[in-house]
C-alpha positions in Angstrom: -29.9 7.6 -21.9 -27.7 11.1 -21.5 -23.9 10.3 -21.6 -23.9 10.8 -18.0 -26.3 7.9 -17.4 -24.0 5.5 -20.0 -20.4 6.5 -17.9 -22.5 5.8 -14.2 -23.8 2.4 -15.5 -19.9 1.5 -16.7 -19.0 3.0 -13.1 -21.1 1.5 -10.9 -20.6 -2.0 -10.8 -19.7 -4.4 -8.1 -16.2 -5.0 -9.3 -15.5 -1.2 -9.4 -17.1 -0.2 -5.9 -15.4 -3.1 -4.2 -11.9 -1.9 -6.1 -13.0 2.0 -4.7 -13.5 0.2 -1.0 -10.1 -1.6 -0.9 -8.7 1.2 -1.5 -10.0 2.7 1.3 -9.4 0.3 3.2 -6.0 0.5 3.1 -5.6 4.0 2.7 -7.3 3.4 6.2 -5.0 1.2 7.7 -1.7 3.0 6.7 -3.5 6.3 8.1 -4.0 4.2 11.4 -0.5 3.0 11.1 0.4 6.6 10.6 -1.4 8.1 13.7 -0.4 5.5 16.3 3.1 5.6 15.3 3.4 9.2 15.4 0.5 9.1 18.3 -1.8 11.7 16.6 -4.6 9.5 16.7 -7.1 9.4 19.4 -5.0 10.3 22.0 -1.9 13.2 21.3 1.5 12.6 22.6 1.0 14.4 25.7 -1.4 11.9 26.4 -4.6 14.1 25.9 -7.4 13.3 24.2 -6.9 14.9 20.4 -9.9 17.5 19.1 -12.3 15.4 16.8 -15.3 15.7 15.6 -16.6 13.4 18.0 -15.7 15.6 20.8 -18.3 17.7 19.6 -20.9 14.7 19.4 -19.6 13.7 23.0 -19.7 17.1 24.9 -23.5 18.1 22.6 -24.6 15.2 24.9 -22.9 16.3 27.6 -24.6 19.3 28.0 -27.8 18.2 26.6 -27.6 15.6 29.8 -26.1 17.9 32.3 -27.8 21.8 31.5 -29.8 21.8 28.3 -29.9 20.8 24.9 -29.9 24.5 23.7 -26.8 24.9 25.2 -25.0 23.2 22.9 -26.4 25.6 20.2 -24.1 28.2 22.1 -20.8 28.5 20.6 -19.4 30.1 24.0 -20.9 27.0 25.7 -19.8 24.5 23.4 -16.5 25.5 23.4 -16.1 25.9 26.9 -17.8 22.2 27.3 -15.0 20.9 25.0 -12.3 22.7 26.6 -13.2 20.6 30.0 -13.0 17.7 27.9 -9.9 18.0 26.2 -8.1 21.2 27.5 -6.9 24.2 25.9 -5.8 23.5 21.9 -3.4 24.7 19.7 -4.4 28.6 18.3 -4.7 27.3 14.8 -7.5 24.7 15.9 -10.9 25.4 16.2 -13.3 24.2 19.2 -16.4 23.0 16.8 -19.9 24.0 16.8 -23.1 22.1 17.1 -24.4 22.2 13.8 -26.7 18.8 14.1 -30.4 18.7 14.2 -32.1 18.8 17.9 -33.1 14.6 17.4 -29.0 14.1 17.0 -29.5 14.3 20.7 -31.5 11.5 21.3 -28.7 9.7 19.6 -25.8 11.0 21.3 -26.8 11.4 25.0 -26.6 7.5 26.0 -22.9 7.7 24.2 -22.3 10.9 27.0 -23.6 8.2 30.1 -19.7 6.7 29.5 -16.1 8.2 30.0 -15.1 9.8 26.7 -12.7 6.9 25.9 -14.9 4.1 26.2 -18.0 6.5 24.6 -15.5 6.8 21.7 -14.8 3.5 20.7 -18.9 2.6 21.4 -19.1 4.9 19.2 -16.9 3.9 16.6 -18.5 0.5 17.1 -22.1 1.2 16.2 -21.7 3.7 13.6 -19.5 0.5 11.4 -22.5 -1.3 12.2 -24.5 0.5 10.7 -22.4 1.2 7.8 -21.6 -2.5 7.2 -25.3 -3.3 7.4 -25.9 -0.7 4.4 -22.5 -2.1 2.5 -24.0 -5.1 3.0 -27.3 -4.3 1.4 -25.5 -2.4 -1.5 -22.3 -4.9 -2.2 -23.8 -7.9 -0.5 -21.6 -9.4 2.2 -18.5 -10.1 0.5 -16.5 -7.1 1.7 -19.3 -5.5 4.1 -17.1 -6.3 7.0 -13.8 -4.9 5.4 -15.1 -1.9 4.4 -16.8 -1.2 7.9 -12.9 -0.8 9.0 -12.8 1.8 7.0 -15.7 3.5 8.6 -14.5 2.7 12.2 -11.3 4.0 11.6 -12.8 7.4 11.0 -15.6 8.1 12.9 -18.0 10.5 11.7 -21.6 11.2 11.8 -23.7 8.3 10.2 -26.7 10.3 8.7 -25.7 9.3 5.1 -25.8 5.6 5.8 -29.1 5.9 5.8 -29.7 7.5 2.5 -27.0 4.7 1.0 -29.1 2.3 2.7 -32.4 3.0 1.5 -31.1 2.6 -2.4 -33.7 2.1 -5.4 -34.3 -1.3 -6.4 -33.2 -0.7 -9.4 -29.7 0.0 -8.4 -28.7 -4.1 -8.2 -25.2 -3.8 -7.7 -24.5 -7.7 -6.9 -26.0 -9.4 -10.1 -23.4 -7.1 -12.1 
């Protein structure tokens, strides 16, 4: 075994990764704390809706619903589909572009059927889910549910839950 091998089987054990996912947990919560205080979260303190990443996940679906999928491949397009969502931003910000695979669609377009807000926090929802569901399988359920705040709290795109999910057997993380 390479000395590589020797410092991952030190590093990843059970006490360790639940340690790693505390912390996140609370870095999490103070970050919340943070945003709603200063209202830079989800919503800015004009009382827009802030640029995220999943306004690009919301307005892909959009247009994949209301034009054409290939629409949101247009940078012109997207952009302009995110500026009727959230208005005109700041010069330093960046409108994003649709950079997902043509099946992210399937996944995206029922979250477009609802109001932005409510799509958000469905959203949010399903993607902790599914990350909870792979802690779970990974960690085992003592701190599957805590560390799915962390995962809610930030919402981004769930493809590598997945991958985390679908572990080798040999990696049995809750008999360490």
């Amino acid at each position: 075994m390479t000395g590589l091998g020797k410092l991952e089987d030190r590093l990843f054990k059970a006490p360790y990764l639940c340690g790693g996912a505390l912390v996140l947990i609370a870095v999490s919560a103070l970050d919340l704390a943070w945003g709603y205080a200063s209202r830079q979260w989800f919503v800015d303190k004009g009382g827009g809706f802030r640029l995220l990443d999943f306004a690009c996940l919301w307005s892909g679906g959009d247009l994949a619903l209301r034009k054409s999928a290939i629409d949101a491949y247009d940078y012109l397009s997207m952009s302009a589909a995110q500026r009727d969502l959230l208005g005109i931003i700041v010069p330093d910000d960046r409108y994003f572009r649709w950079v997902y695979p043509p099946i992210l669609f399937f996944y995206v377009m029922p979250f477009a059927l609802l109001p932005y807000a409510p799509a958000f926090f469905a959203w949010a929802a399903a993607t902790a889910s599914l990350y909870a569901s792979a802690i779970h399988r990974i960690l085992g359920p003592r701190l599957a549910i805590l560390v799915a705040w962390h995962r809610a709290s930030s919402p981004r795109i769930f493809c590598w839950v997945r991958l985390a999910s679908s572990r080798p057997a040999s990696w049995d993380l809750r008999s360490s």
